[in-house]
C-alpha positions in Angstrom: 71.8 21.2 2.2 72.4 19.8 -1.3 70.9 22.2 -3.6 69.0 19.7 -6.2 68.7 21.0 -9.8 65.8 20.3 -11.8 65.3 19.6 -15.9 62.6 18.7 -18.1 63.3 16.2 -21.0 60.8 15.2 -23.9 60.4 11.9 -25.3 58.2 11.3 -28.8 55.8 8.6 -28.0 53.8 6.3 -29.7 51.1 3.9 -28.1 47.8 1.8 -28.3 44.9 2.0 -26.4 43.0 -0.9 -26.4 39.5 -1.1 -25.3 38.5 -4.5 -24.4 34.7 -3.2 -24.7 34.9 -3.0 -28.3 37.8 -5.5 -29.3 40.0 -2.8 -31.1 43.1 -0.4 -30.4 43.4 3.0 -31.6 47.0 4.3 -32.1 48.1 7.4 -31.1 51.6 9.9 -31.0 53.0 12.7 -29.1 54.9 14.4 -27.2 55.3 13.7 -23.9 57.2 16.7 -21.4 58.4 15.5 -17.8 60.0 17.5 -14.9 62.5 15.5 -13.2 65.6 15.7 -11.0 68.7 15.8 -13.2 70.6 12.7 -14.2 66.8 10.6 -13.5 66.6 8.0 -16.1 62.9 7.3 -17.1 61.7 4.1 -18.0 58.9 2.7 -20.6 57.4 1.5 -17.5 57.1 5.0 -16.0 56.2 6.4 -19.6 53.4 3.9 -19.9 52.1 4.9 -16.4 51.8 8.5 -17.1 50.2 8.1 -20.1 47.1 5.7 -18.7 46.7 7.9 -15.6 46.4 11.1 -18.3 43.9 9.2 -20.2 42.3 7.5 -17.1 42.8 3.8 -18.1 43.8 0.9 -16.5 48.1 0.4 -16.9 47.4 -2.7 -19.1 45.6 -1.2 -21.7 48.0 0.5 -23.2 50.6 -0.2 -24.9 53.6 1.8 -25.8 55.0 0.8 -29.2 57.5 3.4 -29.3 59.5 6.1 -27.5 62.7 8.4 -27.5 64.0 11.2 -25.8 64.0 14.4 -28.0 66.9 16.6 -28.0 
């Protein structure tokens, strides 16, 4: 059996929420920490995913404006 290493990578992130109740965004920043198998790329797409099931909002309300992976 393949013995499967793990690492966790963090990525600076910047987003907008939009709430279509009140016709505005709020922007916010942060740091975002994942576990993941080694040599896993992670997408915006993911990113974005994680970040509306952590607020608990729909995928296509936010937005993320900006992310990189922090050394």
């Amino acid at each position: 059996m393949r013995n499967v290493k793990s690492m966790q990578s963090k990525f600076y992130t910047q987003f907008e929420v939009n709430d279509p109740l009140l016709d505005r965004s709020d922007r916010f920043s942060g740091i975002v920490e994942l576990t993941h198998e080694r040599g896993y790329k992670v997408s915006a797409a993911q990113l974005t995913w994680l970040l509306a099931e952590n607020f608990d909002i729909e995928y296509d309300q936010l937005e993320l404006v900006n992310w990189y992976r922090l050394h």
